[in-house]
Short mmCIF file of the C-alpha atoms (twelve columns), coordinates in Angstrom:
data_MODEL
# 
_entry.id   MODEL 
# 
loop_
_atom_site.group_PDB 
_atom_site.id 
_atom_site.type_symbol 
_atom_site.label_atom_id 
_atom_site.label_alt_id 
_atom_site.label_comp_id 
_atom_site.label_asym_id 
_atom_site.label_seq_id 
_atom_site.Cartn_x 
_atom_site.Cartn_y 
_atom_site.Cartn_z 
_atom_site.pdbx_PDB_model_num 
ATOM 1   C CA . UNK A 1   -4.368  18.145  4.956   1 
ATOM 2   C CA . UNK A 2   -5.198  16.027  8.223   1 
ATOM 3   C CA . UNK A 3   -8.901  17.172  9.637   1 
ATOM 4   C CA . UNK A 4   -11.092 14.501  8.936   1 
ATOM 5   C CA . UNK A 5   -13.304 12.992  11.935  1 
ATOM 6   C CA . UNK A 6   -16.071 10.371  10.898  1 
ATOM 7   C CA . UNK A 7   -19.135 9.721   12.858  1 
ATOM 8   C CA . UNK A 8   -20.728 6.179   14.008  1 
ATOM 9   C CA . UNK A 9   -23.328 6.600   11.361  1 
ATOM 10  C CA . UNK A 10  -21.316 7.131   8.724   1 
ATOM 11  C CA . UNK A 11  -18.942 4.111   9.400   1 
ATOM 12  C CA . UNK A 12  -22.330 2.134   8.755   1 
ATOM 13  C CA . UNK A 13  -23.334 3.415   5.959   1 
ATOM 14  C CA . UNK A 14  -19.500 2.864   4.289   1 
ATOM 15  C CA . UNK A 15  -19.642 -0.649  5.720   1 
ATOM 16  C CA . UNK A 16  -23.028 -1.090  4.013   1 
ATOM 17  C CA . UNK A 17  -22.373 -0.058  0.778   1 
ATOM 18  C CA . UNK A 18  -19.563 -2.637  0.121   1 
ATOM 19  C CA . UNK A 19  -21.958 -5.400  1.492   1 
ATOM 20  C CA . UNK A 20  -23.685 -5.142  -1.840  1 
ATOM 21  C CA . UNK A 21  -20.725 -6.689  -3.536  1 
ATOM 22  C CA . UNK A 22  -20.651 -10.515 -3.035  1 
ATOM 23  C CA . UNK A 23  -17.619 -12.359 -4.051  1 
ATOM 24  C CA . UNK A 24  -18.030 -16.166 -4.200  1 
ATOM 25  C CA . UNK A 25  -15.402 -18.216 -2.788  1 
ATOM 26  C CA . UNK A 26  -13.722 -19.876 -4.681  1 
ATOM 27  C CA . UNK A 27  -10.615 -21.918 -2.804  1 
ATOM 28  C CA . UNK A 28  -8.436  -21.215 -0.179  1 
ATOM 29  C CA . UNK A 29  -5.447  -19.345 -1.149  1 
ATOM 30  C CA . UNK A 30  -1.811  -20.614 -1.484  1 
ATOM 31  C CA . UNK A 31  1.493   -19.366 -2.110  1 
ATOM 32  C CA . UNK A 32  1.664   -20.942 -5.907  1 
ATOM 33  C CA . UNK A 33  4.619   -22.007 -6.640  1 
ATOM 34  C CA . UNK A 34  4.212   -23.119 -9.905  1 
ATOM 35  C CA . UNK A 35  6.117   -21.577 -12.934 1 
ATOM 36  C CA . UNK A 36  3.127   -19.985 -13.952 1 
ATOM 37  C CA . UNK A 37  1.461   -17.491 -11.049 1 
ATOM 38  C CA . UNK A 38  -1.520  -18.684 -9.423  1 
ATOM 39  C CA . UNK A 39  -4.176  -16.487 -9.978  1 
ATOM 40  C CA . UNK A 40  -6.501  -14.718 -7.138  1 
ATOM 41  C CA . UNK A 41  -9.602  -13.519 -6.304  1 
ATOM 42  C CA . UNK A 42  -10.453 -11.874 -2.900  1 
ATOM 43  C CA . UNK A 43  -12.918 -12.416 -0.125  1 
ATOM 44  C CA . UNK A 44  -14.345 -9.304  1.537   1 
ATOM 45  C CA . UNK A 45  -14.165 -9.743  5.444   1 
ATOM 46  C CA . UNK A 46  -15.231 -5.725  6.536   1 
ATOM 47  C CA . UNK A 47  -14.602 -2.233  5.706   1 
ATOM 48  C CA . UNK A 48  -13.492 0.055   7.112   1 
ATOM 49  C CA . UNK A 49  -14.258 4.214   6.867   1 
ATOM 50  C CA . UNK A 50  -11.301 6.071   5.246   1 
ATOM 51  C CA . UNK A 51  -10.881 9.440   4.946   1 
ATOM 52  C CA . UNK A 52  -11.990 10.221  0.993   1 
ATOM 53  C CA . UNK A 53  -9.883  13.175  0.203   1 
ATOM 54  C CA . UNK A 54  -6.540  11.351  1.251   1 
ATOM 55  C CA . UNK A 55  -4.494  10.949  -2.124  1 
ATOM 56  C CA . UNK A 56  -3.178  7.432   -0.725  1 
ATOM 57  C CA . UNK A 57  0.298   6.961   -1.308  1 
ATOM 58  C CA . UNK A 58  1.178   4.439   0.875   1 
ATOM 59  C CA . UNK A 59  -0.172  2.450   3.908   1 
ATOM 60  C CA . UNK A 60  1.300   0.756   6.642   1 
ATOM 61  C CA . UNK A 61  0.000   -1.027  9.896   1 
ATOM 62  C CA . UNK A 62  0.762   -1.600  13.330  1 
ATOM 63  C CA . UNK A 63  -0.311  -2.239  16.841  1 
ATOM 64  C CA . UNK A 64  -3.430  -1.435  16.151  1 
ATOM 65  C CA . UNK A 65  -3.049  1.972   14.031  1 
ATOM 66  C CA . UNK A 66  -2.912  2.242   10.433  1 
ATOM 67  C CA . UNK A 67  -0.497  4.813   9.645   1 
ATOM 68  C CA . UNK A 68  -0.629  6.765   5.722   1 
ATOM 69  C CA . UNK A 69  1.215   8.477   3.272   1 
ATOM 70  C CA . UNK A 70  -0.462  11.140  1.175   1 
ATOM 71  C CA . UNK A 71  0.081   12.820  -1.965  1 
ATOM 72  C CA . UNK A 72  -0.275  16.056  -4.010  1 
ATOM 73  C CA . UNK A 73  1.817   19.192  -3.757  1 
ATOM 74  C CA . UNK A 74  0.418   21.303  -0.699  1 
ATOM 75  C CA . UNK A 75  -2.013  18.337  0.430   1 
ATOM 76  C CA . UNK A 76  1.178   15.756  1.075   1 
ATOM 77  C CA . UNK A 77  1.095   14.528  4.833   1 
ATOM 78  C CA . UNK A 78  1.537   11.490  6.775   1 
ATOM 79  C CA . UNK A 79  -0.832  10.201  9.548   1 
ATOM 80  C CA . UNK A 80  -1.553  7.781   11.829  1 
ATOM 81  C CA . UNK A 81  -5.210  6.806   11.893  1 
ATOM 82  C CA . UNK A 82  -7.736  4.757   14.203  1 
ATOM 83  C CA . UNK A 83  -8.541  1.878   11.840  1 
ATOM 84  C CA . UNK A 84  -12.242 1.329   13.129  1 
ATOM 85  C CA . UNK A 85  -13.378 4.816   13.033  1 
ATOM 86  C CA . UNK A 86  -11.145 6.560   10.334  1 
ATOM 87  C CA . UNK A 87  -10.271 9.031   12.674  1 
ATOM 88  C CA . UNK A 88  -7.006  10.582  12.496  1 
ATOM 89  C CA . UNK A 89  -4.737  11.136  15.393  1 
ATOM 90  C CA . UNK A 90  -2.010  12.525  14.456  1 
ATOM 91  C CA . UNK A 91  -0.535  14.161  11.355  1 
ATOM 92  C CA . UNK A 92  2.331   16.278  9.915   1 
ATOM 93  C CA . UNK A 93  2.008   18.113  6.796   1 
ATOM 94  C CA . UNK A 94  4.980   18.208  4.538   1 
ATOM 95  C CA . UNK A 95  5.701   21.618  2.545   1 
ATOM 96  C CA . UNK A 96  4.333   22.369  -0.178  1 
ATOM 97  C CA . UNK A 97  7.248   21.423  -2.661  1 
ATOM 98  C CA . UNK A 98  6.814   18.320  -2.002  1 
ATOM 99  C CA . UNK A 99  5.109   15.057  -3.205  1 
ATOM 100 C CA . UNK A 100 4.690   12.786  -0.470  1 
ATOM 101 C CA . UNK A 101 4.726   8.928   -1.545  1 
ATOM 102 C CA . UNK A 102 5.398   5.485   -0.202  1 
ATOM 103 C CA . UNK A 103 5.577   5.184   3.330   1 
ATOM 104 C CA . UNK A 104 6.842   2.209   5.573   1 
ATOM 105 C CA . UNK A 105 8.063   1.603   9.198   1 
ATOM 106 C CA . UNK A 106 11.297  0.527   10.697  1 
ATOM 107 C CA . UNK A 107 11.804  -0.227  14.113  1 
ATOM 108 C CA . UNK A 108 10.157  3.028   15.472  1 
ATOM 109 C CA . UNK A 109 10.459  5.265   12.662  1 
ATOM 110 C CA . UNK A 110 8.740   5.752   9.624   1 
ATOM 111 C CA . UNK A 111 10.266  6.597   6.334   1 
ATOM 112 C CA . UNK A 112 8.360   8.140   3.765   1 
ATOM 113 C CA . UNK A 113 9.634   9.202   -0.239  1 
ATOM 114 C CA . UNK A 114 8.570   11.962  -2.280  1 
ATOM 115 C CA . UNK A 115 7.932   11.700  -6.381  1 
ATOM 116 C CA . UNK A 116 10.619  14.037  -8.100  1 
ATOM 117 C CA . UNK A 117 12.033  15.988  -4.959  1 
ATOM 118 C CA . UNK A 118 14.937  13.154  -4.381  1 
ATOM 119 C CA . UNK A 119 14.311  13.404  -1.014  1 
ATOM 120 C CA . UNK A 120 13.221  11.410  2.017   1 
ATOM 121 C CA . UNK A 121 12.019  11.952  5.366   1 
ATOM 122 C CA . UNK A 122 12.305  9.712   8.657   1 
ATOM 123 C CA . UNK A 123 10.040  10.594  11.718  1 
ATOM 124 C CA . UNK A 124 9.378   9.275   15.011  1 
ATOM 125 C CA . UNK A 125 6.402   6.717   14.977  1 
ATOM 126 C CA . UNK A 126 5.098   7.841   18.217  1 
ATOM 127 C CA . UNK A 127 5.198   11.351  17.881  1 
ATOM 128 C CA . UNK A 128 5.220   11.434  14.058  1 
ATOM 129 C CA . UNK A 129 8.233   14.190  14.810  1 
ATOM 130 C CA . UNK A 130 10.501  14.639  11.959  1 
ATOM 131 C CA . UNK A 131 13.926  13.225  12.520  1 
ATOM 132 C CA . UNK A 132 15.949  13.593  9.224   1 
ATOM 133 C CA . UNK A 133 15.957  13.951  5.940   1 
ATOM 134 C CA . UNK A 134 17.476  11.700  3.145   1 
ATOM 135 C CA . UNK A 135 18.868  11.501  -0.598  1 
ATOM 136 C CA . UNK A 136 18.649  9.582   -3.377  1 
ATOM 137 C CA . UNK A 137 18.812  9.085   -7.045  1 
ATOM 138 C CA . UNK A 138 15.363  9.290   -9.229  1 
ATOM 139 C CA . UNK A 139 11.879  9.448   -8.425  1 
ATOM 140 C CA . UNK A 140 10.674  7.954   -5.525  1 
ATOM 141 C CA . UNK A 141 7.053   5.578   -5.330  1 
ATOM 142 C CA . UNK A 142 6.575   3.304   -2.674  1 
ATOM 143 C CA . UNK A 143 7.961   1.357   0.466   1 
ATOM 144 C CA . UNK A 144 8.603   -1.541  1.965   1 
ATOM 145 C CA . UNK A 145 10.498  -3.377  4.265   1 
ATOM 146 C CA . UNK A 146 10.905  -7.436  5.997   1 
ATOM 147 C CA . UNK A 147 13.006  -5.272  8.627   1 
ATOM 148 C CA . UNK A 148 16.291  -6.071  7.629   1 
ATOM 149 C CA . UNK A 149 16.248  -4.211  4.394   1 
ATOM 150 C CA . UNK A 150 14.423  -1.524  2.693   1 
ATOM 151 C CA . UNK A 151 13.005  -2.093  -0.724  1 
ATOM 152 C CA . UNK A 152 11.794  0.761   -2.939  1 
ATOM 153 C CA . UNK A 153 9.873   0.997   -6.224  1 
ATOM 154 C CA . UNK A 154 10.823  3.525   -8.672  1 
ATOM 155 C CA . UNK A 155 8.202   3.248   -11.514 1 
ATOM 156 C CA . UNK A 156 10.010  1.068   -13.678 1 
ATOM 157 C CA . UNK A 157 10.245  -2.675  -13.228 1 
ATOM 158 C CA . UNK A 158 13.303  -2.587  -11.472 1 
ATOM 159 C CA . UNK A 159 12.841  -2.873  -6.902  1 
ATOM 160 C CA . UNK A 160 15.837  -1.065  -5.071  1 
ATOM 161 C CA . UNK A 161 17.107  -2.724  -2.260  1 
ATOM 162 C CA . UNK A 162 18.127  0.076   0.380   1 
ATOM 163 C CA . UNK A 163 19.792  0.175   3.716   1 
ATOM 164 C CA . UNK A 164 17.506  0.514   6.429   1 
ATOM 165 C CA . UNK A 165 20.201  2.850   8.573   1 
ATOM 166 C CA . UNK A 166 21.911  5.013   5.778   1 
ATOM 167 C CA . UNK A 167 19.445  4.425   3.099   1 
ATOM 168 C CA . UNK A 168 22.234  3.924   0.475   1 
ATOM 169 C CA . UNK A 169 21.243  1.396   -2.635  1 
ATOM 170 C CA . UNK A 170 22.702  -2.101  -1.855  1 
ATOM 171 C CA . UNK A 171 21.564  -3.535  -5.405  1 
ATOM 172 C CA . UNK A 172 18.716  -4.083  -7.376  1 
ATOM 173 C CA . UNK A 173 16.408  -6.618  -9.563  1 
ATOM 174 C CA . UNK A 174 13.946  -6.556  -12.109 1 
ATOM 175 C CA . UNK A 175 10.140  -7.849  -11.610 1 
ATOM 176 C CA . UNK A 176 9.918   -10.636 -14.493 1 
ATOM 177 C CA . UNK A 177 6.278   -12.655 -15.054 1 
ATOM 178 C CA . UNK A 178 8.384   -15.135 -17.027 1 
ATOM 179 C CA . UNK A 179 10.385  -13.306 -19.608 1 
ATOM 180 C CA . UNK A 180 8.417   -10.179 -19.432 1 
ATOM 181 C CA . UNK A 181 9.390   -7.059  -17.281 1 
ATOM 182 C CA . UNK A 182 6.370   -6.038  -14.978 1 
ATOM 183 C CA . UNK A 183 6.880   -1.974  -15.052 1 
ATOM 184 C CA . UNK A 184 4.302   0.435   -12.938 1 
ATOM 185 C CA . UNK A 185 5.188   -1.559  -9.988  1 
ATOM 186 C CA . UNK A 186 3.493   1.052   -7.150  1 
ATOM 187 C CA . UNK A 187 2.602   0.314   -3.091  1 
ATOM 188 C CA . UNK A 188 4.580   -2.134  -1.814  1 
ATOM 189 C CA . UNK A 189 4.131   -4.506  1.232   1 
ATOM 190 C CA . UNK A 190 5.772   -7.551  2.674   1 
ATOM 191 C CA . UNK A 191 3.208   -10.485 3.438   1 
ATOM 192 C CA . UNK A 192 4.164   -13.701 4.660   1 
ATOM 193 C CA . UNK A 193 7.809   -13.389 2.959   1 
ATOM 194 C CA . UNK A 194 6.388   -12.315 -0.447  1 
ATOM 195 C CA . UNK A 195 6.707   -8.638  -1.853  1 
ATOM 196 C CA . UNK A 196 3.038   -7.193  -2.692  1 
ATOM 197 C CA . UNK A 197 3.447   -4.700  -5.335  1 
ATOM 198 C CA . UNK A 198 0.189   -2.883  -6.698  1 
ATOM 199 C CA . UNK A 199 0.312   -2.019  -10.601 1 
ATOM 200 C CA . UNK A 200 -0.252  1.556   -10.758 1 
ATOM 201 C CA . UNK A 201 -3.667  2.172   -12.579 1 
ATOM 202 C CA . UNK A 202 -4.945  -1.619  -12.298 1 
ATOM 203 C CA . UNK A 203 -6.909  -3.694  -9.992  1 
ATOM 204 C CA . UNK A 204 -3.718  -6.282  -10.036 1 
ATOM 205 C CA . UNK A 205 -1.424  -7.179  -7.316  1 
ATOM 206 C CA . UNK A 206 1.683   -8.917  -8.044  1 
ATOM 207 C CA . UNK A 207 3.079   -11.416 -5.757  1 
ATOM 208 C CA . UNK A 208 6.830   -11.128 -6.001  1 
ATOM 209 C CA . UNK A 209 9.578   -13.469 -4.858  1 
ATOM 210 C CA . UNK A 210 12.175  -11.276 -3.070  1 
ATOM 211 C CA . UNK A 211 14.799  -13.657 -3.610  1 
ATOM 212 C CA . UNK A 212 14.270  -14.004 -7.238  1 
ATOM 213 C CA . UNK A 213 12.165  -10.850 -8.904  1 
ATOM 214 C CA . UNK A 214 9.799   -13.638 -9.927  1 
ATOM 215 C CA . UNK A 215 5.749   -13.192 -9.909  1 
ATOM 216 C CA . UNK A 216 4.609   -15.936 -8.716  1 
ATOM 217 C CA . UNK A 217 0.520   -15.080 -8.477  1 
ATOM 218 C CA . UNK A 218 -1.456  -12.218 -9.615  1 
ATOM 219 C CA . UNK A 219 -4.154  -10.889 -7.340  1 
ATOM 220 C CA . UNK A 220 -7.480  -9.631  -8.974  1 
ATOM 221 C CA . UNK A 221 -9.232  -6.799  -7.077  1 
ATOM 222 C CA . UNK A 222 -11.754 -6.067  -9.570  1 
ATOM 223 C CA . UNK A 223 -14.697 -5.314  -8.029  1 
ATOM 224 C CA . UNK A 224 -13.821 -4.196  -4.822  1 
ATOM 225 C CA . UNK A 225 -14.986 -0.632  -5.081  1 
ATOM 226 C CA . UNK A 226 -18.316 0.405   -6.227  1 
ATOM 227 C CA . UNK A 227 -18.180 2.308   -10.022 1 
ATOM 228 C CA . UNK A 228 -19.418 5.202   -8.668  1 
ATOM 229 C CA . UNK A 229 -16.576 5.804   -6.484  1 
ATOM 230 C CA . UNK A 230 -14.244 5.877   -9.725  1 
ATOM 231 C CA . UNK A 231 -14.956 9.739   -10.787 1 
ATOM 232 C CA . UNK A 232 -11.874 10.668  -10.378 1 
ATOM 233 C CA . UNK A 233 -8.846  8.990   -13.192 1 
ATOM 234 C CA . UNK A 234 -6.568  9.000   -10.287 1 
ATOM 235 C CA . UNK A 235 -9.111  7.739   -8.099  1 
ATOM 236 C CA . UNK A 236 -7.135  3.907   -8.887  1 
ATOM 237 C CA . UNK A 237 -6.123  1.158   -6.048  1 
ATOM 238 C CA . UNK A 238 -2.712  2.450   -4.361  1 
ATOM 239 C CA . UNK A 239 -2.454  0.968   -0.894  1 
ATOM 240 C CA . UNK A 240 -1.411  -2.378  1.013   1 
ATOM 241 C CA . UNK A 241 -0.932  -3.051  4.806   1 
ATOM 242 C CA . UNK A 242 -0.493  -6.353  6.369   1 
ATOM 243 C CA . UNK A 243 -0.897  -7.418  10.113  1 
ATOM 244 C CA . UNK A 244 1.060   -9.742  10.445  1 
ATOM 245 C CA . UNK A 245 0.209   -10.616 14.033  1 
ATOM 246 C CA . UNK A 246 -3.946  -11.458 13.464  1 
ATOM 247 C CA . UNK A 247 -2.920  -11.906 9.231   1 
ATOM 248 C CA . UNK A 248 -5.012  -9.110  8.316   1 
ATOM 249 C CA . UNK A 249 -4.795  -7.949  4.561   1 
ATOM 250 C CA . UNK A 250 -5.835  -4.311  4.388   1 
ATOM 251 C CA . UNK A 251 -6.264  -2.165  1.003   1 
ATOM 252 C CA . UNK A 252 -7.145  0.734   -0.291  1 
ATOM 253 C CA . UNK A 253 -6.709  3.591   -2.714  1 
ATOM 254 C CA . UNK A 254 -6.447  7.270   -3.674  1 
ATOM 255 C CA . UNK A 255 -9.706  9.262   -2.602  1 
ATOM 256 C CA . UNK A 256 -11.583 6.275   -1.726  1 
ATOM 257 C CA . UNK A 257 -14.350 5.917   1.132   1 
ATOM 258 C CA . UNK A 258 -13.215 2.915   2.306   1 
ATOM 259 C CA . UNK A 259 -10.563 0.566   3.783   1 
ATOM 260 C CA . UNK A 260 -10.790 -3.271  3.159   1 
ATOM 261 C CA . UNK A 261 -9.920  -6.121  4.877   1 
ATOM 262 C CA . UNK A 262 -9.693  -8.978  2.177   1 
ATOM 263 C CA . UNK A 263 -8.634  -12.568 2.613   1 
ATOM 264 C CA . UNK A 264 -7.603  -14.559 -1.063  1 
ATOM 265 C CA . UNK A 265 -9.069  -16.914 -2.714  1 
ATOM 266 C CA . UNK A 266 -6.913  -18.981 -5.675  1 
ATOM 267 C CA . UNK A 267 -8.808  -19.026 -8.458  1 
ATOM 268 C CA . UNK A 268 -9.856  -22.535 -10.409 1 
ATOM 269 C CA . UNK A 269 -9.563  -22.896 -13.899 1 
ATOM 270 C CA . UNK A 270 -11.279 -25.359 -15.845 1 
# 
């Protein structure tokens, strides 16, 4: 559901908390394109308050707005949200059948999938009005799109590559880290002409070549959130939004406290 309002105070005290986890620098980040994925670490730049009884399934940003996909039968919704306060500003509620998922935005609409329904929904950004409703095949996970095409995550190891007008599969590949298949690919976001895919129920990020289904770096988040935010199983890192205009790197997850702007640092090896 969508009423959540946060107060000054409480913003502080969220931004506080995650102060108590340093992270040492370590270099600055590259794109790694060696055969064998660079590795990454992450540099906290802020948090931000988030609203901790969104199930997060997928995050998007723009013009200043963070806009969110949530989960759960009778709790689905999507949102647009004021990124410094947490507040949210607007919101529609999806029935009850369904399991809202990924979410991403297209020109000025935003498409959103749900898990096992087949079924996904396009509203207006501004008004967050539904427009239409779509098909397809399978269950549907998460979003994202370099404008020109959609790409969508099913689960498996395999990214569908979707038109962004019809929605109708124009092919596929298969995530590889070398030979093996990377499976559990979740949230999905474009950065910097790489595909960001979260594995579901681990702090790692891969950072997939679009062209090629290749990893070519894996991004370590461990440590991000504070243990005791982790009561929950499902309570696991599950969304990525990128502005691309200041290069802000934004994440989060289901039921946390907290949005985090990150930057990377490549890890050394000795």
């Amino acid at each position: 559901m969508c009423l959540i309002q946060f107060r000054d105070n409480e913003a502080n005290q969220v931004a506080a908390l995650v102060r108590l986890r340093s992270i040492r620098v370590l270099s600055i980040a590259t794109n790694g394109a060696s055969s064998t994925p660079a590795e990454y670490t992450f540099i906290l730049v802020r948090a931000f308050p988030h609203d901790p009884s969104a199930y997060t399934q997928g995050l998007a940003y723009q013009d200043g707005f963070l806009y969110e996909g949530t989960g759960l039968n009778g709790r689905s919704s999507v949102r647009k949200t004021n990124l410094e306060t947490g507040t949210v500003l607007q919101c529609f509620d999806l029935q009850p059948e369904f399991f809202g998922e990924g979410i991403t935005i297209v020109g000025n609409k935003i498409v959103q999938l749900t898990w096992k329904s087949q079924t996904g929904f396009v509203y207006n950004l501004k008004n967050l009005h539904l427009l239409r409703r779509f098909s397809y095949s399978g269950e549907g996970w998460r979003l994202a799109t370099n404008s020109r095409e959609l790409f969508m995550s099913d689960g498996t190891s395999e990214i569908r590559i979707l038109d962004t007008t019809n929605f109708r599969e124009k092919r596929r590949f298969k995530v590889r880290d070398g030979s093996k298949g990377i499976d559990q690919l979740n949230e999905l976001e474009f950065v910097e002409g790489q595909l960001y895919a979260n594995v579901w129920h681990t702090n790692r990020i891969a950072r997939i070549s679009p062209e090629t289904g290749a990893v070519v770096g894996w991004i370590d988040l461990t440590g991000l959130l504070s243990p005791v935010y982790h009561l929950e199983p499902e309570a696991v890192l599950n969304g990525i939004a990128y502005d691309s205009n200041r290069r802000r790197l934004f994440v989060t997850g289901k039921l946390w406290p907290s949005i985090f702007e990150i930057r990377l640092s490549q890890k050394q090896h000795k």
